[in-house]
C-alpha positions in Angstrom: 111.3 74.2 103.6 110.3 75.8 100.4 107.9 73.4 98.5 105.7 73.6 95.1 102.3 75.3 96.0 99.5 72.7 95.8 98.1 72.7 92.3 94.4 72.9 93.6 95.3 76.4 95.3 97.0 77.4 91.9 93.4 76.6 90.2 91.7 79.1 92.7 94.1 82.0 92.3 93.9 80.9 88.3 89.7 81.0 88.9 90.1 84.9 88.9 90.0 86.5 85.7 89.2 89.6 85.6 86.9 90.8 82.4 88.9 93.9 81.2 85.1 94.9 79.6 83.5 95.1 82.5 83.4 98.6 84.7 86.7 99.7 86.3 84.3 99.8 89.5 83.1 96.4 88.8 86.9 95.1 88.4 88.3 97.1 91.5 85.2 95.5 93.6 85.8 91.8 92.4 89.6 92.3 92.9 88.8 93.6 96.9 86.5 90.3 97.3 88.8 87.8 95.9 92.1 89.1 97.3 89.8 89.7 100.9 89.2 86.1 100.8 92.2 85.3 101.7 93.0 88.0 104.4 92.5 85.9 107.9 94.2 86.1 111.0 94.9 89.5 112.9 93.9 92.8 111.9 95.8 96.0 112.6 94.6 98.7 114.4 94.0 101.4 111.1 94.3 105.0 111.2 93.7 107.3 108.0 95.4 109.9 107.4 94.9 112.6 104.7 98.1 113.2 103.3 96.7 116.1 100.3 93.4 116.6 99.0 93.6 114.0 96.4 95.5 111.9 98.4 95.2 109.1 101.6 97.2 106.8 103.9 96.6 104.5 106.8 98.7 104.0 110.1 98.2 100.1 110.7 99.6 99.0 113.8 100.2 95.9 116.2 100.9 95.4 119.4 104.8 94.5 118.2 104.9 98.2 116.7 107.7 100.6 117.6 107.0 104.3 116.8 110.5 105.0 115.8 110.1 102.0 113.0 108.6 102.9 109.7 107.3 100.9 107.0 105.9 102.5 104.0 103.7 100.1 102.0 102.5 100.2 98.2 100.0 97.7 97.3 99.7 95.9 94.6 96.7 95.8 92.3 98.4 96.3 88.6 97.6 100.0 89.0 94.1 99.6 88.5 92.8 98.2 92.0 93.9 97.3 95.1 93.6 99.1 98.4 94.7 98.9 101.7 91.9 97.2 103.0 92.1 94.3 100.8 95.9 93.8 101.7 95.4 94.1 105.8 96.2 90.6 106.5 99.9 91.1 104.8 100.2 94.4 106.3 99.9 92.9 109.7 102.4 90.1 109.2 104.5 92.4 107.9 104.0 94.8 110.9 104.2 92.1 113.7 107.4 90.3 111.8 109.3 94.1 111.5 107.8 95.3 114.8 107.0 98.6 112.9 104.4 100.6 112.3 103.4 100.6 108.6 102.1 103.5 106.4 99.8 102.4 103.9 99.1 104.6 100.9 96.2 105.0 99.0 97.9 105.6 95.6 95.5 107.0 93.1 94.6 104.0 90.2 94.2 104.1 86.5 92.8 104.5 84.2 90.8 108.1 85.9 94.8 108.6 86.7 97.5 107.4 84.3 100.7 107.6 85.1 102.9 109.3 86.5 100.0 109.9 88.7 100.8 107.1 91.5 104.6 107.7 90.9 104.0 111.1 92.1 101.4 109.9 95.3 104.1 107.6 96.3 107.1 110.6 96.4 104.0 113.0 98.2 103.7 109.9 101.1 107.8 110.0 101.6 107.7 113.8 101.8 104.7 114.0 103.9 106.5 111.2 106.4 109.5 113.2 106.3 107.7 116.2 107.3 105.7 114.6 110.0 109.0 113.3 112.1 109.7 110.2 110.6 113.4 110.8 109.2 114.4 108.9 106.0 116.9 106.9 108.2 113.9 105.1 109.7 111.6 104.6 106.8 112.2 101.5 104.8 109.4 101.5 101.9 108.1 98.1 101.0 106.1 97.2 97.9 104.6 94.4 96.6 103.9 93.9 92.4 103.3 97.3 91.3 104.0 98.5 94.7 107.2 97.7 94.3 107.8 99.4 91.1 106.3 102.3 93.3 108.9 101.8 95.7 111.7 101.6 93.2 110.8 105.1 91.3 110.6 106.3 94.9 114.2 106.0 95.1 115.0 106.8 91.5 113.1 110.3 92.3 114.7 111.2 96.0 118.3 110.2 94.0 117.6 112.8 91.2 116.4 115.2 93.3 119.4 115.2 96.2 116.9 113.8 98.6 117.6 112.2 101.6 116.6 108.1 100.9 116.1 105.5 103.3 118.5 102.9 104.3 117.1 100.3 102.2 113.8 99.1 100.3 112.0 95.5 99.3 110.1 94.5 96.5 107.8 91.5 96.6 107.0 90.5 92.7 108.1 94.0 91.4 106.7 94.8 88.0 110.2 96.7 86.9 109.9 96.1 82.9 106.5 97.1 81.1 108.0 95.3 77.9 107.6 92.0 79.7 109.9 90.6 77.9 111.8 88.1 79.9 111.6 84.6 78.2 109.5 83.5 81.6 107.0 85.6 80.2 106.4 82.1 77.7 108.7 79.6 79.8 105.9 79.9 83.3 102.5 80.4 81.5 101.1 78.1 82.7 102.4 78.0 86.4 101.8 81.1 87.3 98.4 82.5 87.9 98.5 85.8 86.6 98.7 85.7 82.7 100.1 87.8 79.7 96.7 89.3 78.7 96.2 90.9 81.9 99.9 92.9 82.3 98.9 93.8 78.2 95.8 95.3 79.9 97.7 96.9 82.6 100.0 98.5 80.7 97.6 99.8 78.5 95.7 101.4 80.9 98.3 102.7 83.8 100.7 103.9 80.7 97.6 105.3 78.5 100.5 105.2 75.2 103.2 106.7 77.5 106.9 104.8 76.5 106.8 101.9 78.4 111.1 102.4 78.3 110.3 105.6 80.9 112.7 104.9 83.6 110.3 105.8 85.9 107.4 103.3 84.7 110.2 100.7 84.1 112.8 101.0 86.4 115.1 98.7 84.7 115.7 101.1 82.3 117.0 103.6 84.6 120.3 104.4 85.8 120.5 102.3 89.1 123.4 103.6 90.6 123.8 105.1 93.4 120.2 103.4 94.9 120.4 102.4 98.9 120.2 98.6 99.7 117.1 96.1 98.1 116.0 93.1 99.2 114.1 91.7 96.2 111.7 88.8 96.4 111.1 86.7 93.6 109.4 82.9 92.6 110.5 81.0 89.9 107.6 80.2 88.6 106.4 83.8 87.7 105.8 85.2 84.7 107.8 88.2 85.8 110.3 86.3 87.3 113.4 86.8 84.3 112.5 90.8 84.5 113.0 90.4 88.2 116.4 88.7 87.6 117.6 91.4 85.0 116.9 94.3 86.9 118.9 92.7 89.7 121.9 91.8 87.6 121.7 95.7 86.5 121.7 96.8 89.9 124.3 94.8 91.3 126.3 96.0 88.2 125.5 99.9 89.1 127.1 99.0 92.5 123.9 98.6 94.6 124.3 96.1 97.4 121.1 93.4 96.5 120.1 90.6 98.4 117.9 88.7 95.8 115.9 85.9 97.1 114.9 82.7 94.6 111.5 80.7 95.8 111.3 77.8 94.2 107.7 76.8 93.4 106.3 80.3 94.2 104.3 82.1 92.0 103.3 86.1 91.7 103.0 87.7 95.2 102.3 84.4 97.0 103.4 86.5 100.0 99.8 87.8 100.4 98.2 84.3 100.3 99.6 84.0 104.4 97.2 81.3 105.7 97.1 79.1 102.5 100.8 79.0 101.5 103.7 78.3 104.1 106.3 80.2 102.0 104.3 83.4 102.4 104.7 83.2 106.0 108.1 82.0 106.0 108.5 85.2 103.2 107.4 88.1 105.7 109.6 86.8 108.0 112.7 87.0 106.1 111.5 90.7 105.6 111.4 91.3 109.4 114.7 89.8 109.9 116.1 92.0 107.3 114.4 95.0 108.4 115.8 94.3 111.8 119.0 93.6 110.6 119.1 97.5 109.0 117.3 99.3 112.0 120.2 97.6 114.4 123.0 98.5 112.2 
């Protein structure tokens, strides 16, 4: 049953925020403690991997994992933090609930790299999975807030460069406009824990002036046609959440097959908060049926 989210966890989440004054080290360190908090239950087994010199990923696996599944993961972190480390706990549900192994990249951060710096790490992780025996037909990247507008230029790239793509790709709480201009920006201010302020400060910093229009920093400004399946996961109670809804009408539009899911009550990327919200849980686990459903095809 999908139910509101207490409004005394909704105060925690809203506890964090982030002074864009202090040190980008300082930031990236408080946003690794708070998001850790909340990271119980099991651990994968983590492998890194150096995919180029400036560039890292990490095998994370569980005993469910099936070497010919492949998840490719982008965290979140609004380009300016994040890790894998500090997402482990949703990498493992994610992992046990697709029974795949998942990939986990280390995409570099602004502002020491604006875009289309993790645009470009994110297209270097396919190629270098694609090199290493993992063939796009068994690949499905996942990404969760500005990993999933990783994920999404992923595919915009491999389509404009005659690529092969995977069978399909899911967003958790994509960032796909950086206008932010969907009337929820005003109409969920205040149920949502994330605010206007910091995507401002985000887009400042990852974009550094670039057009925020740029298809590939905003991908629903792009031409979608022609994109392999998405499974796109958004509350209604973000501030993102009418952005979310008008990229999906474009894509649907384009002739993209999109299975857009609605949670009532949910705010941005409650799918990480596993052992506090029971949506999150209930979340992954739509995402392993549906990765199940495309690997069996």
């Amino acid at each position: 049953m999908i139910r509101d989210t207490p409004e005394d966890f909704i105060s925690i989440l809203k506890s964090y925020s982030p002074d864009p004054n202090q040190p980008i080290a300082v930031l990236r360190k408080d946003f690794s403690a708070f998001y850790g908090t909340f990271q119980h239950g099991e651990r994968p087994l983590v492998e890194p991997v150096d995919i180029n010199k400036e560039l890292k990923g990490f095998w994370c696996s569980v005993p469910e994992s099936q070497a010919d599944r492949t998840i490719l993961f982008f965290h979140g972190g609004e380009f300016t933090a994040g890790s894998t480390e500090d997402h482990l706990g949703l990498i493992a549900r994610i992992a046990t609930a697709t029974r795949a192994r998942v990939f986990s990249v280390e995409y570099r951060l602004a502002p020491e790299h604006v875009y289309p710096a993790a645009a470009d790490d994110a297209f270097a992780a396919y190629r270098h999975l694609m090199l290493h025996d993992h063939p796009p037909h068994r690949v499905i990247p996942i990404g969760i807030s500005a990993g999933g507008t990783l994920a999404l230029g992923l595919l915009l790239s491999l389509r404009d460069q005659k690529l092969p793509m995977p069978p399909a790709t899911i967003c958790m709480s994509p960032a796909v406009d950086m206008l932010f201009s969907g009337a929820s920006m005003v109409s969920n201010r205040d149920r949502d824990w994330i605010t206007p302020a910091r995507l401002n400060v985000m887009r400042t910093m990852y974009l550094a002036g670039h057009d925020p229009d740029d298809p590939g920093a905003s991908p629903t400004h792009a031409n979608l046609s022609h994109l392999p399946r998405l499974y796109i996961q958004g509350g209604a109670h973000e501030l993102l959440f009418d952005d979310i809804s008008a990229f999906v009408k474009k894509a649907k539009w384009a002739g993209v097959v999109v299975r857009f899911e609605i949670w009532e009550g949910m705010f941005h990327c409650w799918q990480v908060f596993g052992e506090q919200v029971p949506e999150a849980k209930e979340a992954v686990e739509h995402i392993g049926a549906f990765v199940n459903e495309v690997f069996t095809r």
